[in-house]
C-alpha positions in Angstrom: 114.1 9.8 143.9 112.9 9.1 147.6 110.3 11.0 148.7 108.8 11.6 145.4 104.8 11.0 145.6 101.5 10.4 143.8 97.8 11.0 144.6 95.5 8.5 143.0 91.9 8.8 143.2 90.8 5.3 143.3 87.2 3.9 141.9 87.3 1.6 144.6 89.4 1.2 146.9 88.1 -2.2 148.7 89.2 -3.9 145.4 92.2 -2.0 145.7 93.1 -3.0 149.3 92.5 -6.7 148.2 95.3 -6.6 146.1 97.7 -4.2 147.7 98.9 -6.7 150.6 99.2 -10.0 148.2 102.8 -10.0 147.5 103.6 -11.0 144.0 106.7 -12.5 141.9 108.6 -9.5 142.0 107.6 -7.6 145.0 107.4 -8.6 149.5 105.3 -6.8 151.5 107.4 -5.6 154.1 104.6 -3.7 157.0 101.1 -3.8 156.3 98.9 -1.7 159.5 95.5 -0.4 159.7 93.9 2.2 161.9 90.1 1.5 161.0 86.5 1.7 162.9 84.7 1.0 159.3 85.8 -1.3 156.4 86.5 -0.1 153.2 83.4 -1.9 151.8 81.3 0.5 153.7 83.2 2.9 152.1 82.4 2.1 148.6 78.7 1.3 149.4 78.6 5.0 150.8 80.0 6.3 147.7 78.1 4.5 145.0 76.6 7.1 143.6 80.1 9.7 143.2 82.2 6.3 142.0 84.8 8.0 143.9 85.4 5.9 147.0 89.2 7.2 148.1 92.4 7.5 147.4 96.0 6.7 147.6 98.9 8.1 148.1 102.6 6.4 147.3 105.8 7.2 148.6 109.6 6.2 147.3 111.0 5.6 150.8 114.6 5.8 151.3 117.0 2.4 151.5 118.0 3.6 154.3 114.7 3.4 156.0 114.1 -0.7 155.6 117.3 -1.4 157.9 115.1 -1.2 161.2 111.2 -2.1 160.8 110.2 -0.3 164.2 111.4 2.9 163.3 109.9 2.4 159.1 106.6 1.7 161.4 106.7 5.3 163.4 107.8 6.7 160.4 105.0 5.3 158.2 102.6 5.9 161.1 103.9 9.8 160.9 102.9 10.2 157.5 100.1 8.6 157.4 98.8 11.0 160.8 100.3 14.4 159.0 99.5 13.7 156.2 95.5 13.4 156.1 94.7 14.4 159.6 92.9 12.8 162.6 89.5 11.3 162.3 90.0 9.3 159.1 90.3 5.6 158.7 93.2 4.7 156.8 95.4 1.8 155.6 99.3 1.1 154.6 101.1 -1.3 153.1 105.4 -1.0 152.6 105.8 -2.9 149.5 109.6 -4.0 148.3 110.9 -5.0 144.6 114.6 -5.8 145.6 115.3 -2.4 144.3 113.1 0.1 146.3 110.3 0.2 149.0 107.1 2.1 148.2 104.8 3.4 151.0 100.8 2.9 149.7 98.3 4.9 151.6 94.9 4.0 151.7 92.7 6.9 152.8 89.0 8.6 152.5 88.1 12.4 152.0 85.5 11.8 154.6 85.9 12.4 158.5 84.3 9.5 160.5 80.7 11.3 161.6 81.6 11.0 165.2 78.7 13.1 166.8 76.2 11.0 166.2 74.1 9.9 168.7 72.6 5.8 169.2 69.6 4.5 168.3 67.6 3.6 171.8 64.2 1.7 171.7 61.5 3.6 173.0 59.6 1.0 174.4 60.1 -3.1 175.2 59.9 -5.5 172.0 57.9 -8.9 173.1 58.2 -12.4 170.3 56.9 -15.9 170.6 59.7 -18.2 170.3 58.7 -20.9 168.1 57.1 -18.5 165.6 59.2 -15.7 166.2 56.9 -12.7 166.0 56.0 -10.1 167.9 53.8 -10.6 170.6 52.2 -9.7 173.4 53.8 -9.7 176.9 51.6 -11.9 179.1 51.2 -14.5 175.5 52.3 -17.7 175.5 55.8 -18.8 174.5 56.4 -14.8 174.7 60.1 -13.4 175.4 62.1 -10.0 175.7 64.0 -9.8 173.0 64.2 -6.0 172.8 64.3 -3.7 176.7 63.4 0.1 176.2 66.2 2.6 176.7 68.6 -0.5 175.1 71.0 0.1 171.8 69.5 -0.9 168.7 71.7 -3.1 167.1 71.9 -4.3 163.4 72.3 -8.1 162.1 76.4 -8.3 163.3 76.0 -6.5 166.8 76.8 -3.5 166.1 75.1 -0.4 167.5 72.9 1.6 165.2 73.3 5.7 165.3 71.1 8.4 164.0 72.5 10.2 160.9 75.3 9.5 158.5 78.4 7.6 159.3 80.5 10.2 157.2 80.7 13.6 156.7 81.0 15.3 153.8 84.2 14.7 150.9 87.1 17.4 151.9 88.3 19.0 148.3 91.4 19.9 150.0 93.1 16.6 149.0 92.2 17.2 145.4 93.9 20.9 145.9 97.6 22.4 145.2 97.6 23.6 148.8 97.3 19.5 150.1 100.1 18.6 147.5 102.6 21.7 149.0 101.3 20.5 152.7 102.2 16.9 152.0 105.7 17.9 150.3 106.4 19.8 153.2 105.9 17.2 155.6 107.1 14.1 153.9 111.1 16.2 153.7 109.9 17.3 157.4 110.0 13.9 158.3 112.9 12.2 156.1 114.8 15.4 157.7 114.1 14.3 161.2 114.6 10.5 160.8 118.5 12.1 158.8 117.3 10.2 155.1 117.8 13.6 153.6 120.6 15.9 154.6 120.0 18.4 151.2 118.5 21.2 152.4 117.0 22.2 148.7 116.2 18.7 147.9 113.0 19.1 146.0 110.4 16.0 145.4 108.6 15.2 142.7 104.4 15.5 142.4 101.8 13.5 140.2 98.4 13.4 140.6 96.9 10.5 138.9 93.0 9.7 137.8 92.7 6.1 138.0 90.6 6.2 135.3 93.9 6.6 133.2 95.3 3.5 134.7 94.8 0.3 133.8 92.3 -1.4 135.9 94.2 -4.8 135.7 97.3 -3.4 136.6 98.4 -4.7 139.8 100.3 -1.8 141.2 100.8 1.9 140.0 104.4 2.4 139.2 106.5 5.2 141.4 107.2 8.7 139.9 110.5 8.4 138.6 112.4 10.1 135.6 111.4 7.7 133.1 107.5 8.3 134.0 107.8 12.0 133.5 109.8 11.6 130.5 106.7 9.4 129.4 104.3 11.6 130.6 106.1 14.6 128.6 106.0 12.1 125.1 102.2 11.2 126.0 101.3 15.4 126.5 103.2 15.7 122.9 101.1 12.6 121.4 98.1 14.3 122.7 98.7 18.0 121.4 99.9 15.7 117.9 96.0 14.2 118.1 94.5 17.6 118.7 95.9 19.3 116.0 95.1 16.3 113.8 91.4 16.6 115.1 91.6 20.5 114.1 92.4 19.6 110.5 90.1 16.9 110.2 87.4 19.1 111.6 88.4 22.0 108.7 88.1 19.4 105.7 84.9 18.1 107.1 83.5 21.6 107.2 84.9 22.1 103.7 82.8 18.9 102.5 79.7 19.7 104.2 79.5 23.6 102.2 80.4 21.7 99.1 77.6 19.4 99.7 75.2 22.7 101.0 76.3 24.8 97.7 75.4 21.8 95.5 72.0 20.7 97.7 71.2 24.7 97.0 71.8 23.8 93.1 70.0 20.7 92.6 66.9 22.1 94.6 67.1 24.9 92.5 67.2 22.7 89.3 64.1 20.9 90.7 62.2 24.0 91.3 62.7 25.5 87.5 61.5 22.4 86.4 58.5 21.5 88.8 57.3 25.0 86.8 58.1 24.1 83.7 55.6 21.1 84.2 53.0 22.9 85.7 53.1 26.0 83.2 52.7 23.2 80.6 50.0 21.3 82.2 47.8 24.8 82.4 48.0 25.4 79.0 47.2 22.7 77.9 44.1 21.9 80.2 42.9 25.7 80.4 41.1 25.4 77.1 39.1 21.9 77.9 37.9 23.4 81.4 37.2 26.9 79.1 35.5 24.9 76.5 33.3 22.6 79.3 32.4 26.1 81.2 30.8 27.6 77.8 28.9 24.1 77.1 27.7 24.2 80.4 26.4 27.8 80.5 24.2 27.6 77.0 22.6 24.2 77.9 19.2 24.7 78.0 18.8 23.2 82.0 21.4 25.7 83.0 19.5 28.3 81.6 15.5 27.2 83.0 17.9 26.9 86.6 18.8 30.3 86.5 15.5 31.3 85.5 14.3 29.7 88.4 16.8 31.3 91.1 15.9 35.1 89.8 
């Protein structure tokens, strides 16, 4: 149905953006607009240690919708603006299949750090030109490459700053009260623009871990009956699994106290007989120790030693 959405959390989303504007066999790309100060690369290099580096949201837009481009553009623009906020880069594409257009957001959890304050050199930076390091000012072949109280700048020209180029990941995108905020103002909009004229039309919600989806998969298919009717077999496969695993687990358990009672048994078996050795071996070697101890006492050294001691 139009209007119905997903929110994918995407392991990296400057792959992802590589592939969402190629249009394939089956599918055009109808709009593609970006509202960016930083790439998507910067993105992912920021997040390399959460492996978490945005998300994406699709929409089923209305047929209605692709019969005048300008207007899909403010509309698309409109979600895009309500739907995340200000102060985030973001990225769409309109992709059509002959049968219906989907709208793919790209977007981060992370506000652009936009307090942040430029790097200034504190004092003038002097090199020689044919050897290109730093030097004094009066040397020979010496220039001004760096004035104090000038940006610093980083290898492609742009201006260094002090601190963090993002803020902190907002959970509110991961939360139920995003997915009720971004319902309301996706039939909000399709209201305004007259694609929905049912006034208890209700959308359909799926939040997807792209972990779960295959990462060769070109594109994530749109919520639609048939999914949810999948999804419904796959939670029944699962719970199927589960209980399998719980009866597994029980005959394992059952083996392993066999095995315990029977370990008990054969070490017990062992023991009876270790003494049955033993008792045998001191009878029969008491006597020849008995019989070397009396030798020992009436020989006639033995007897001067003791002599000698008292």
């Amino acid at each position: 149905m139009i209007g119905d959405f997903l929110n994918i959390e995407l392991q990296d989303i400057q792959e992802r953006s590589d592939i969402l504007d190629k249009p394939t066999k089956n599918e055009v790309v109808l709009l593609h607009a970006k509202a960016m100060k930083y790439e998507w690369k910067e993105y992912a290099f920021f997040e390399e240690s959460t492996h978490a580096s945005g998300r994406e949201l699709i929409v089923q837009l209305p047929e209605e919708a692709l019969n005048d481009l300008m207007q899909l553009k403010k509309l698309c623009d409109s979600l895009a603006e309500r739907g995340i906020g200000e102060n985030r880069d973001y990225e769409y594409v309109i992709r059509w299949n002959q049968k219906e257009a989907n709208f793919h957001l790209l977007y981060s959890e992370r506000k652009k750090n936009v307090g942040r304050t430029p790097r200034i050199y504190t004092r003038d930076f002097w090199y020689d030109k044919k050897t290109n390091r730093q030097a004094k000012p009066h040397a020979k072949n010496a220039e001004l490459r760096f004035e104090e109280g000038t940006f610093q700048r980083d290898r492609s020209g742009k201006i260094k700053y002090e601190g963090p180029a993002f803020l902190e990941r907002d959970p509110f995108f991961a939360s139920e009260n995003w997915y009720r905020h971004m319902e309301e103002t996706i039939l909000k909009l399709f209201k305004e623009y007259g694609f929905i004229k049912d006034e208890n039309y209700d959308l359909c919600v799926i939040d997807i871990d792209e972990k779960e989806q295959d990462s060769h998969s070109e594109l994530v298919p749109v919520a639609t009956p048939s999914n949810l009717i999948y999804l419904d077999e796959r939670r029944d496969s699962t719970k199927q699994k589960s209980e399998r695993s719980v009866e597994i687990s029980e005959k394992i358990k059952g083996l392993l106290t066999i095995g315990s009672v029977t370990c008990q048994k054969i070490g017990s078996g062992i023991s009876t007989g270790f003494k049955t050795v033993f008792k045998e071996i001191n009878k029969r070697v008491s006597p020849f120790f008995r019989n070397i101890k009396r030798k020992l006492v009436n020989a006639p050294f033995f007897k001067k030693l003791m002599e000698f001691i008292s």
